[in-house]
PDB file with one MODEL, atoms N, CA, C and O in Angstrom:
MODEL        1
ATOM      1  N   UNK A   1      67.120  89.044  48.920  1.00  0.00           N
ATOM      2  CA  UNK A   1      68.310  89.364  49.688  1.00  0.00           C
ATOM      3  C   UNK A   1      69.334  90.038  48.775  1.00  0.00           C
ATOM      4  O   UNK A   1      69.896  89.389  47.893  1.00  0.00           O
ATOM      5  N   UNK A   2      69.605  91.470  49.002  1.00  0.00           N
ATOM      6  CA  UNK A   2      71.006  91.674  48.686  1.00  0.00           C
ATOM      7  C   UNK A   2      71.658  91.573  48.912  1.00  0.00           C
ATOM      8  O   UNK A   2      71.850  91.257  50.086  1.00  0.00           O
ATOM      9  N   UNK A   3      73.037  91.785  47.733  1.00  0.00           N
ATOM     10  CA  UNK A   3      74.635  91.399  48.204  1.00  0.00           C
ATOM     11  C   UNK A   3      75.405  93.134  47.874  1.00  0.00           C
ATOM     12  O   UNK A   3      74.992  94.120  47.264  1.00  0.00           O
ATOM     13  N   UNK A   4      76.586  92.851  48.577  1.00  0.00           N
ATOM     14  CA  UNK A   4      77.074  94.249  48.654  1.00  0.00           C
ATOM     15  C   UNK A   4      77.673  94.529  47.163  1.00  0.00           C
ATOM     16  O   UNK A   4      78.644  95.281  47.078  1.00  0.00           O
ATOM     17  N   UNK A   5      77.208  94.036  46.172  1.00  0.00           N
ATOM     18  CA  UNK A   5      78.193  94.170  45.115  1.00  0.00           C
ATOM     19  C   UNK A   5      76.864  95.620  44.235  1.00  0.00           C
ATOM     20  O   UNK A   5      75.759  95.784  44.752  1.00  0.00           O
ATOM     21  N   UNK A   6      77.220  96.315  43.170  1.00  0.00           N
ATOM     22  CA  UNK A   6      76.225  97.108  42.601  1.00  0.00           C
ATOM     23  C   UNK A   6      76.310  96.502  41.069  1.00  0.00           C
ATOM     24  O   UNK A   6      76.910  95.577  40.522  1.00  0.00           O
ATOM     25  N   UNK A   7      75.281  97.641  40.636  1.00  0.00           N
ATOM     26  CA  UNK A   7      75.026  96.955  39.189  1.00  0.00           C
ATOM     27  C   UNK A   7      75.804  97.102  38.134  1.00  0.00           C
ATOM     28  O   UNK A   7      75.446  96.898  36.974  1.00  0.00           O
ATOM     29  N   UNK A   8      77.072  97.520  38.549  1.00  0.00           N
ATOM     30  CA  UNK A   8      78.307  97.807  37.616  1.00  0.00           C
ATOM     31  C   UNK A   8      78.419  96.398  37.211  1.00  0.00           C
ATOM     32  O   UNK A   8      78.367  95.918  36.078  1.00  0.00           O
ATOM     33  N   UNK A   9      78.611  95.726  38.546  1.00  0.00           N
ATOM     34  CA  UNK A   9      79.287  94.211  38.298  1.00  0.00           C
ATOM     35  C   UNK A   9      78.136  93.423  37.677  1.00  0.00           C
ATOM     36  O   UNK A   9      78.565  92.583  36.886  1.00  0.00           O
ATOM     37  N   UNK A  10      77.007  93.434  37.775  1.00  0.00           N
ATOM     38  CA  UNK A  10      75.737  92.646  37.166  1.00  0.00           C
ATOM     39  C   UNK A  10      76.255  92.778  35.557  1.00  0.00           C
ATOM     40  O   UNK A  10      76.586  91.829  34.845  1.00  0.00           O
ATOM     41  N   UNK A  11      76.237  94.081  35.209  1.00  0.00           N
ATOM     42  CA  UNK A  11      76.082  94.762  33.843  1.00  0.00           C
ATOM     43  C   UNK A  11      77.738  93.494  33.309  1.00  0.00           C
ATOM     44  O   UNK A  11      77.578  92.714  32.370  1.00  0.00           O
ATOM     45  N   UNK A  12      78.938  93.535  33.977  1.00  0.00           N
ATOM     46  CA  UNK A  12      79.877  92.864  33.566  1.00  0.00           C
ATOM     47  C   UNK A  12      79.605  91.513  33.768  1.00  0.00           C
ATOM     48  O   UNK A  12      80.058  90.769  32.898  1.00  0.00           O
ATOM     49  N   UNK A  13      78.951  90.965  34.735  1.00  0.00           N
ATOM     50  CA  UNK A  13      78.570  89.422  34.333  1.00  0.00           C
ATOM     51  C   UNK A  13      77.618  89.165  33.301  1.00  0.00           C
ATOM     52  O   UNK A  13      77.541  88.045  32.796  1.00  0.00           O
ATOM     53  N   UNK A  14      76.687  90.371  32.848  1.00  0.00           N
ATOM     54  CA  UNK A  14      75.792  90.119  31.608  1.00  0.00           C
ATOM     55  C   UNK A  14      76.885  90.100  30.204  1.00  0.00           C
ATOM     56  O   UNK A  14      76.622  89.437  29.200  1.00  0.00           O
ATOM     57  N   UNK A  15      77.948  90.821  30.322  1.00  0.00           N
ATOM     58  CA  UNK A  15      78.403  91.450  28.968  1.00  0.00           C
ATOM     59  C   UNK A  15      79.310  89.993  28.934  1.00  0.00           C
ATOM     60  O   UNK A  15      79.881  89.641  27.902  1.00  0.00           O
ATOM     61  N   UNK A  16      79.366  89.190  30.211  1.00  0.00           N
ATOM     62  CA  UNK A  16      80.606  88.412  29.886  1.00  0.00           C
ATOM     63  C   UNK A  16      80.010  87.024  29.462  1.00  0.00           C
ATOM     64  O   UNK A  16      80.531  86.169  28.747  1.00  0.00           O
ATOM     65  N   UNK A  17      78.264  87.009  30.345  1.00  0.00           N
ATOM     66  CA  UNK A  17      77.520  85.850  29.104  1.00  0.00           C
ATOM     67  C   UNK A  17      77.066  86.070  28.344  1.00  0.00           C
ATOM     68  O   UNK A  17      76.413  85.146  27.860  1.00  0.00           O
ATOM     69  N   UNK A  18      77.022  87.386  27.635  1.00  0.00           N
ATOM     70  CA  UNK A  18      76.895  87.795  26.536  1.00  0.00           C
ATOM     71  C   UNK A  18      78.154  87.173  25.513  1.00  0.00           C
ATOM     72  O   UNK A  18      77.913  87.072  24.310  1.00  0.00           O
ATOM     73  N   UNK A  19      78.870  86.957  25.800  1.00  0.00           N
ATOM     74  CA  UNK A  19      80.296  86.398  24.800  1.00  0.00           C
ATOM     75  C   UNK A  19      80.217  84.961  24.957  1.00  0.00           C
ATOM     76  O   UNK A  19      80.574  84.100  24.154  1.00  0.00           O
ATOM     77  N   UNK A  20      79.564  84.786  26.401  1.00  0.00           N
ATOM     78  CA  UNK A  20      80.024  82.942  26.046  1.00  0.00           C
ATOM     79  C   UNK A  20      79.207  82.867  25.726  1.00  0.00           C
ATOM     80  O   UNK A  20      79.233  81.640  25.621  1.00  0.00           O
ATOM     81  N   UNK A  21      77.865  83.236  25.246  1.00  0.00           N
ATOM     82  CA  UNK A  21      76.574  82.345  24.885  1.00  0.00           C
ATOM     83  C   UNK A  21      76.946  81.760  23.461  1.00  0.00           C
ATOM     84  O   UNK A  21      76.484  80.624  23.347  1.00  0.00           O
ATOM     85  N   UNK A  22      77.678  82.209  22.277  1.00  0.00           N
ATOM     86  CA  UNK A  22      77.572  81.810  21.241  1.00  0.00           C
ATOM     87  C   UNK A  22      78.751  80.591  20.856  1.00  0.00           C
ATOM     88  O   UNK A  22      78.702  79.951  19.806  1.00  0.00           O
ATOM     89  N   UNK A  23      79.829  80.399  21.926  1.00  0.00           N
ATOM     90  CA  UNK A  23      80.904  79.344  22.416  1.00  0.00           C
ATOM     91  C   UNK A  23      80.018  78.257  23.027  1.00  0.00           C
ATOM     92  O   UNK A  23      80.130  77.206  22.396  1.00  0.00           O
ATOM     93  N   UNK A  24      79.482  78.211  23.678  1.00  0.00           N
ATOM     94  CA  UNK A  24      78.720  77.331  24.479  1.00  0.00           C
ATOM     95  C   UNK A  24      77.385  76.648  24.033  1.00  0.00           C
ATOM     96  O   UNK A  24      76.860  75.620  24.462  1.00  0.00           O
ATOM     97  N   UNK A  25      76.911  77.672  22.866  1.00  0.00           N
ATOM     98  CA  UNK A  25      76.309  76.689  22.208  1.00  0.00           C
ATOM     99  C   UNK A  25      76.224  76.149  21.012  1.00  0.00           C
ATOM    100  O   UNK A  25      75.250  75.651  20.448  1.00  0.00           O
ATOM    101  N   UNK A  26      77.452  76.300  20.620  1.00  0.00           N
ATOM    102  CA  UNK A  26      78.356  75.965  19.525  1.00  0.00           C
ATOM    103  C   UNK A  26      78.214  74.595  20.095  1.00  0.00           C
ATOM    104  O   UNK A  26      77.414  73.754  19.685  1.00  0.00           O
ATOM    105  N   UNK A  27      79.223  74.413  21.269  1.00  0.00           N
ATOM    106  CA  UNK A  27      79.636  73.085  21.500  1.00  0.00           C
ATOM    107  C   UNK A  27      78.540  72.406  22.430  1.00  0.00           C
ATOM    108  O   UNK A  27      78.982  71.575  23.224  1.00  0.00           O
ATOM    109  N   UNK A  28      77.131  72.651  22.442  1.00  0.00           N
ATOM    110  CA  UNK A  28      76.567  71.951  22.901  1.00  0.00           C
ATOM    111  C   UNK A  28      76.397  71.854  24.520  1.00  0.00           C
ATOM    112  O   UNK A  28      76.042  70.849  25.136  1.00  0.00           O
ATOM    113  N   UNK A  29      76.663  72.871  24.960  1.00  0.00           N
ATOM    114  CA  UNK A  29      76.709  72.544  26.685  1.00  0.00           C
ATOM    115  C   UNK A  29      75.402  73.249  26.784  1.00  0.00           C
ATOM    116  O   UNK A  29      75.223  74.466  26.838  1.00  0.00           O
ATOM    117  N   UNK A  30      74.300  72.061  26.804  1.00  0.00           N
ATOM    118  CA  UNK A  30      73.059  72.607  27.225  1.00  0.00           C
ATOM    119  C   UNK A  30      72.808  73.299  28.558  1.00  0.00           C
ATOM    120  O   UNK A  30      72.201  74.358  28.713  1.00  0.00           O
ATOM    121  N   UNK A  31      73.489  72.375  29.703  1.00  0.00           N
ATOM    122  CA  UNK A  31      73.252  73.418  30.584  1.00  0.00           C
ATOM    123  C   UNK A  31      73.885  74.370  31.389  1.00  0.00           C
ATOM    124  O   UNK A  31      73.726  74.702  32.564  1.00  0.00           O
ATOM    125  N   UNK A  32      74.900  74.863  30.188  1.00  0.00           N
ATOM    126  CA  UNK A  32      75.459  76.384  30.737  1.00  0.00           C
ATOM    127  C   UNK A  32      74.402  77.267  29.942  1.00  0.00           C
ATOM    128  O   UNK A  32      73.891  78.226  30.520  1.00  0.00           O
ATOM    129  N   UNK A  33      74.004  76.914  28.407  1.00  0.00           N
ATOM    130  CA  UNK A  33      73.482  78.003  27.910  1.00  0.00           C
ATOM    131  C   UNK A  33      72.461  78.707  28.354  1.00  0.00           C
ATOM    132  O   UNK A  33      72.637  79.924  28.286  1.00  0.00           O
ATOM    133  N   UNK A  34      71.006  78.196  28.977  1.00  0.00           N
ATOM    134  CA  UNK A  34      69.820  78.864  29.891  1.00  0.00           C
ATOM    135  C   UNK A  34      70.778  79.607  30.928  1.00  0.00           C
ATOM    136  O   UNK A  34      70.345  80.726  31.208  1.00  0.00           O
ATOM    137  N   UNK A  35      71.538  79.393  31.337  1.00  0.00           N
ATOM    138  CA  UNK A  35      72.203  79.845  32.970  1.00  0.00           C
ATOM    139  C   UNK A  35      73.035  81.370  32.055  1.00  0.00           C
ATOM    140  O   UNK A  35      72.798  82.482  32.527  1.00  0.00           O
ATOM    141  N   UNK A  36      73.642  81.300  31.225  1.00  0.00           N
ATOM    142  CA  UNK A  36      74.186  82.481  30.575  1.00  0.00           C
ATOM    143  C   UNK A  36      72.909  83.262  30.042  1.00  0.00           C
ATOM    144  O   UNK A  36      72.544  84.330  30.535  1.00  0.00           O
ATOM    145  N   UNK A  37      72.348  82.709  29.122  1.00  0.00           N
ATOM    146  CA  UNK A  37      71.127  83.883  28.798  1.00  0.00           C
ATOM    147  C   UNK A  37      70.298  84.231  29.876  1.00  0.00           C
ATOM    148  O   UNK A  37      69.431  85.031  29.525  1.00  0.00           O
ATOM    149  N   UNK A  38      70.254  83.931  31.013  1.00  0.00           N
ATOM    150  CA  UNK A  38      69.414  84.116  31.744  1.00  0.00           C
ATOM    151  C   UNK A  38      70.305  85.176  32.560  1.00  0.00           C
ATOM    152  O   UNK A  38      69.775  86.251  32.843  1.00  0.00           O
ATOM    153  N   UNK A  39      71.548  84.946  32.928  1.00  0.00           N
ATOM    154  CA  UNK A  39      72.305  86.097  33.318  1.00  0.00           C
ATOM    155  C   UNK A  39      72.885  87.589  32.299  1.00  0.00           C
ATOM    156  O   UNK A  39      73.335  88.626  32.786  1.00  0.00           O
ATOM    157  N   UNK A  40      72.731  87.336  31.025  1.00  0.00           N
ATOM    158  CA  UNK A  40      72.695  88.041  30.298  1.00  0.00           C
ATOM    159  C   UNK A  40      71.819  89.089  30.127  1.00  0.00           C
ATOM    160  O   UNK A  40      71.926  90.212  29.633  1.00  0.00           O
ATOM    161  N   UNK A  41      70.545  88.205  30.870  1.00  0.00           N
ATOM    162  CA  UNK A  41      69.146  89.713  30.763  1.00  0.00           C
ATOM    163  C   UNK A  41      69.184  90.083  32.336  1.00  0.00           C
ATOM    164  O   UNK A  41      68.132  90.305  32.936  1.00  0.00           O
ATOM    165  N   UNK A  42      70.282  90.132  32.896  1.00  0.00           N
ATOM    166  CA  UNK A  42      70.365  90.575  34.223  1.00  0.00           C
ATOM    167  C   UNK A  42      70.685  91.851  33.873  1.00  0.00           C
ATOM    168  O   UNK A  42      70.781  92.511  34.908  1.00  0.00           O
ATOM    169  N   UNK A  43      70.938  92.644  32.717  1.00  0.00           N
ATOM    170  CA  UNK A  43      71.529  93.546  32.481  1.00  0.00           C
ATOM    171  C   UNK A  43      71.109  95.054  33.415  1.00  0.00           C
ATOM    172  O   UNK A  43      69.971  95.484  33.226  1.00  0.00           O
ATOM    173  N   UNK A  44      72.173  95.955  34.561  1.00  0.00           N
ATOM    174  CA  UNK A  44      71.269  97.000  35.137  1.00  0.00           C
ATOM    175  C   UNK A  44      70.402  96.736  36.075  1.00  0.00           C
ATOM    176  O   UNK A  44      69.569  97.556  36.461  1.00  0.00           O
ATOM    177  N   UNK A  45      70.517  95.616  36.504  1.00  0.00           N
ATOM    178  CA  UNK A  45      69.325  94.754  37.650  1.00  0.00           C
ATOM    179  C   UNK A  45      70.459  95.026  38.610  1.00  0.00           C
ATOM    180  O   UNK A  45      71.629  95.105  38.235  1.00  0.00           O
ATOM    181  N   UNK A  46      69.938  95.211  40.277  1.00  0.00           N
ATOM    182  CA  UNK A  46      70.507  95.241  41.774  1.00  0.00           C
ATOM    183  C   UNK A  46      71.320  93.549  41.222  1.00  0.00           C
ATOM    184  O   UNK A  46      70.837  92.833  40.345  1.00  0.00           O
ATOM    185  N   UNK A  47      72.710  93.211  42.067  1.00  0.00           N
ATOM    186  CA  UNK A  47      73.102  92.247  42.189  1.00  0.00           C
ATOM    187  C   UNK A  47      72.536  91.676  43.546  1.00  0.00           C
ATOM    188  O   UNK A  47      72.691  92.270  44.613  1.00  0.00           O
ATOM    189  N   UNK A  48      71.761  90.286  43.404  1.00  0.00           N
ATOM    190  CA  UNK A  48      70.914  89.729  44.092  1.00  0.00           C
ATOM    191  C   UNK A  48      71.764  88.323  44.617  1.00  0.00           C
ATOM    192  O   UNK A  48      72.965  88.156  44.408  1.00  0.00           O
ATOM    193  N   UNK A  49      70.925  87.408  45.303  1.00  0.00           N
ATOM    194  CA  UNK A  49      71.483  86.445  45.775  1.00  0.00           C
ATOM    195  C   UNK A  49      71.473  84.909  44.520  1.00  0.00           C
ATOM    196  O   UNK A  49      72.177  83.965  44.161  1.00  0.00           O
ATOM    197  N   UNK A  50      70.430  85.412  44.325  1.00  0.00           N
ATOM    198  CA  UNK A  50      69.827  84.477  42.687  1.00  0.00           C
ATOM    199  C   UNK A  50      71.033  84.538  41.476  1.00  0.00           C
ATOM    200  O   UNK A  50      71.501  83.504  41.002  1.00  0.00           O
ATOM    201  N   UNK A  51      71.389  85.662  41.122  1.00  0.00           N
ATOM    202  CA  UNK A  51      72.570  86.440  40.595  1.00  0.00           C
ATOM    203  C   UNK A  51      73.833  85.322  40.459  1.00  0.00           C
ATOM    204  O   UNK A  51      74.378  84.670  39.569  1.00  0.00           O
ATOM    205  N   UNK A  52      73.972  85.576  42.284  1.00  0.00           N
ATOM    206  CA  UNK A  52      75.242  85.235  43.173  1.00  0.00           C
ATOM    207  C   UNK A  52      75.472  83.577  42.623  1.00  0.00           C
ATOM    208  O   UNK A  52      76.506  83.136  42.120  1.00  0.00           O
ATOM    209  N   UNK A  53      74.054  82.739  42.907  1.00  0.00           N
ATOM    210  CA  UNK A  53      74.625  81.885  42.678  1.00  0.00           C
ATOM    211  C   UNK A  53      74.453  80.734  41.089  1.00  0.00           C
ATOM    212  O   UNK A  53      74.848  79.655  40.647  1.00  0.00           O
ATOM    213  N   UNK A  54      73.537  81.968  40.721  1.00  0.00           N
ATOM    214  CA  UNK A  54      73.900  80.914  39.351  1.00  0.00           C
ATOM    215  C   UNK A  54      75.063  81.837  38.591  1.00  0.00           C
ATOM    216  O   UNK A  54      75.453  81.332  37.538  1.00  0.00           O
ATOM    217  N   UNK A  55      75.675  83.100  38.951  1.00  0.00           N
ATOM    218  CA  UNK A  55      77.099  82.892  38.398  1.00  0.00           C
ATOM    219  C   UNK A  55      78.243  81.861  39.108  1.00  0.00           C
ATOM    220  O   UNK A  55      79.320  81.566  38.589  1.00  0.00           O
ATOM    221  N   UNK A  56      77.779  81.417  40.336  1.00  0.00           N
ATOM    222  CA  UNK A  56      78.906  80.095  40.694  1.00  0.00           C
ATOM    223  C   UNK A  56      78.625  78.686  40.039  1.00  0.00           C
ATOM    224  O   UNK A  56      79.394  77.728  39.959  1.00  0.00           O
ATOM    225  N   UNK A  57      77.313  78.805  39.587  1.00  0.00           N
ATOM    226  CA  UNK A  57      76.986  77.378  38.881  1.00  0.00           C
ATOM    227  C   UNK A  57      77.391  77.504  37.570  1.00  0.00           C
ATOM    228  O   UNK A  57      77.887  76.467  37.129  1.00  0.00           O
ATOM    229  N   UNK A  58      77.325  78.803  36.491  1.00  0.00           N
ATOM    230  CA  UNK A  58      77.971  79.119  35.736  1.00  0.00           C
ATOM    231  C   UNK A  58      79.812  78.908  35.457  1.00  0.00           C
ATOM    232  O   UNK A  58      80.287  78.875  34.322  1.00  0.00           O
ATOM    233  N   UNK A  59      80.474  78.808  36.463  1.00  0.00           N
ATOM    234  CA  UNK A  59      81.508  79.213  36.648  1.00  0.00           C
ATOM    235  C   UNK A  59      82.074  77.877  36.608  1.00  0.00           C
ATOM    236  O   UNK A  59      82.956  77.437  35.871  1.00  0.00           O
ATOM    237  N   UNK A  60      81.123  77.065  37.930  1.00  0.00           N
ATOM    238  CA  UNK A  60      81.563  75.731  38.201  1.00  0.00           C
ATOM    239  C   UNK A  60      81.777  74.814  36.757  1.00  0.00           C
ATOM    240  O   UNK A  60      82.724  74.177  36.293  1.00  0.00           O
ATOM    241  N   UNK A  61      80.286  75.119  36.280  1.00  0.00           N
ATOM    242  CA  UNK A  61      79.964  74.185  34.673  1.00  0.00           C
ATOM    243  C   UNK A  61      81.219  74.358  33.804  1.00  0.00           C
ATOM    244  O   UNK A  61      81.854  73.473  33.230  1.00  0.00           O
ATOM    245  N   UNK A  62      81.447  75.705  33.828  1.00  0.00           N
ATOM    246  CA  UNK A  62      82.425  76.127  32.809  1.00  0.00           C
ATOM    247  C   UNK A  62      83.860  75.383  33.216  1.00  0.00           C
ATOM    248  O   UNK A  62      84.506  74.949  32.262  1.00  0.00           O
ATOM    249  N   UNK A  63      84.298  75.238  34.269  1.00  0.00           N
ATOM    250  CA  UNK A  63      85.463  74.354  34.761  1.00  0.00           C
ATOM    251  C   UNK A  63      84.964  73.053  34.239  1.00  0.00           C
ATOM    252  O   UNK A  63      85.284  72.795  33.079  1.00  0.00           O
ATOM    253  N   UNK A  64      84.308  72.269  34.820  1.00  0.00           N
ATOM    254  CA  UNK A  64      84.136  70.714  33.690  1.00  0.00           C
ATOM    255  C   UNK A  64      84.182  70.721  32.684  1.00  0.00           C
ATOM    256  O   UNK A  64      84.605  69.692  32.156  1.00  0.00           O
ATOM    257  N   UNK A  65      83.738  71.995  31.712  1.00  0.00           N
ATOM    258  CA  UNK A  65      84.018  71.552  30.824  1.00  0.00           C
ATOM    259  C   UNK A  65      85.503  71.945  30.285  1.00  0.00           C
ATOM    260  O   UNK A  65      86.095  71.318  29.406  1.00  0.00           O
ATOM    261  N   UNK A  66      85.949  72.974  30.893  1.00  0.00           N
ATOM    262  CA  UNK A  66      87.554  72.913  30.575  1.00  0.00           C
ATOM    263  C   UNK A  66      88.653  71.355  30.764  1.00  0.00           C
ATOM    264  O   UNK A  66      89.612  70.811  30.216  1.00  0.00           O
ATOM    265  N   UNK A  67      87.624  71.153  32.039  1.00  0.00           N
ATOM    266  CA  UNK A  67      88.339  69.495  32.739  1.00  0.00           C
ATOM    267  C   UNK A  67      88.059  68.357  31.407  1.00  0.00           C
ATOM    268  O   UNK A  67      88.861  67.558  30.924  1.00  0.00           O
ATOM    269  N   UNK A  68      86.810  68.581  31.077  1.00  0.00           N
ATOM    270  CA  UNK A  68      86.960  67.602  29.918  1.00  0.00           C
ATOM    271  C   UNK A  68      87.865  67.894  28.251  1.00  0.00           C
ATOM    272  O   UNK A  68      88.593  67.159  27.584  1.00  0.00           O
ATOM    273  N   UNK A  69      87.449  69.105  28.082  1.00  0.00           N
ATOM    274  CA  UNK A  69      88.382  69.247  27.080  1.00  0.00           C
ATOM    275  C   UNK A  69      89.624  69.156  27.505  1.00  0.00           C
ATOM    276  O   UNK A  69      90.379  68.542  26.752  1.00  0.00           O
ATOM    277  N   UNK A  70      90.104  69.610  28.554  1.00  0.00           N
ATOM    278  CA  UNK A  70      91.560  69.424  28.454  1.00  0.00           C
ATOM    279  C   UNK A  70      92.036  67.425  28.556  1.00  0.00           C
ATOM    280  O   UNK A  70      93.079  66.858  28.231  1.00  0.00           O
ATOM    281  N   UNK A  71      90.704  66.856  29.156  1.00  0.00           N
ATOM    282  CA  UNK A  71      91.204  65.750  28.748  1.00  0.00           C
ATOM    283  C   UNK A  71      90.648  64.541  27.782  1.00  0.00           C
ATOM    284  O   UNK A  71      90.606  63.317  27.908  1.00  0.00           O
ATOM    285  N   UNK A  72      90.334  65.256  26.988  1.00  0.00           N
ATOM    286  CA  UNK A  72      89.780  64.705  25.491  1.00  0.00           C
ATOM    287  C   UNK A  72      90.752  64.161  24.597  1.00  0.00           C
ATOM    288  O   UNK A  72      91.579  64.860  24.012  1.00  0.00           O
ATOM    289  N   UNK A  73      90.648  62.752  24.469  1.00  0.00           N
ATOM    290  CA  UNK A  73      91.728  62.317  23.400  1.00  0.00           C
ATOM    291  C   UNK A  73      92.824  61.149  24.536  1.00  0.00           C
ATOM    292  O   UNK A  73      93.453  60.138  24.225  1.00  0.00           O
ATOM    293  N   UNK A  74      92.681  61.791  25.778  1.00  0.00           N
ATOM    294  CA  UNK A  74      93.887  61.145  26.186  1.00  0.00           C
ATOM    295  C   UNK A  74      94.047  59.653  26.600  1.00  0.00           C
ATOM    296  O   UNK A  74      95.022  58.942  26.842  1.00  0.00           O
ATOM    297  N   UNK A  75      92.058  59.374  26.576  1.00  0.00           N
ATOM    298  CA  UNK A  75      91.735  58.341  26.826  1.00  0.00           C
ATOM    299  C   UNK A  75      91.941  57.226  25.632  1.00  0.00           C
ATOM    300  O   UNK A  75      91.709  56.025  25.771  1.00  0.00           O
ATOM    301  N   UNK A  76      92.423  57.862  24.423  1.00  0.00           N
ATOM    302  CA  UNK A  76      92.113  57.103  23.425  1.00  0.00           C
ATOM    303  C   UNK A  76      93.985  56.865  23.113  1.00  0.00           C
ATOM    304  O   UNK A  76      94.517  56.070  22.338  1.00  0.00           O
ATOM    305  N   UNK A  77      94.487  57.650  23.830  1.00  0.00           N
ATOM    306  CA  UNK A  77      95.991  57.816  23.570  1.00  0.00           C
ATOM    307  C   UNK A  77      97.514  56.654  24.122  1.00  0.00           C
ATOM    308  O   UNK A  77      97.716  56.241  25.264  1.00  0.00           O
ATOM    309  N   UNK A  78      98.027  56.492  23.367  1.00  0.00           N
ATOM    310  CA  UNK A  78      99.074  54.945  23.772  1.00  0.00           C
ATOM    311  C   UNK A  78      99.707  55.331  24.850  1.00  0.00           C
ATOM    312  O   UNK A  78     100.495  54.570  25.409  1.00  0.00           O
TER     313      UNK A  78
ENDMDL
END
């Protein structure tokens, strides 16, 4: 199934897990990193439905872990 988007935008969701892949597995988030390299070799590919939604599972992951870092420490805090 396609989506109305073209491969401009594929090529910019590859270039943009192209940058987080080496943040993400720095800190260990096993399962954003398969989901970024795997969108990373989307590079120039039709934007598909497959695409569609592991950049929302991408996206989602990446919010928890902002949710946790931002609240790291506070549990330990007076």
């Amino acid at each position: 199934m396609q989506c109305s988007l073209d491969n401009k935008q594929v090529d910019g969701i590859a270039a943009m897990a192209h940058k987080l892949l080496p943040l993400f597995t720095l800190i260990g988030a096993v399962e954003i990193v398969p989901k970024l390299s795997w969108l990373e070799g989307r590079r120039s590919e039709e934007f598909t439905q497959e695409i569609h939604i592991t950049t929302k599972e991408v996206l989602n992951l990446i919010q928890k872990v902002i949710h946790l870092a931002q609240n790291y420490g506070k549990r330990d805090s007076c």
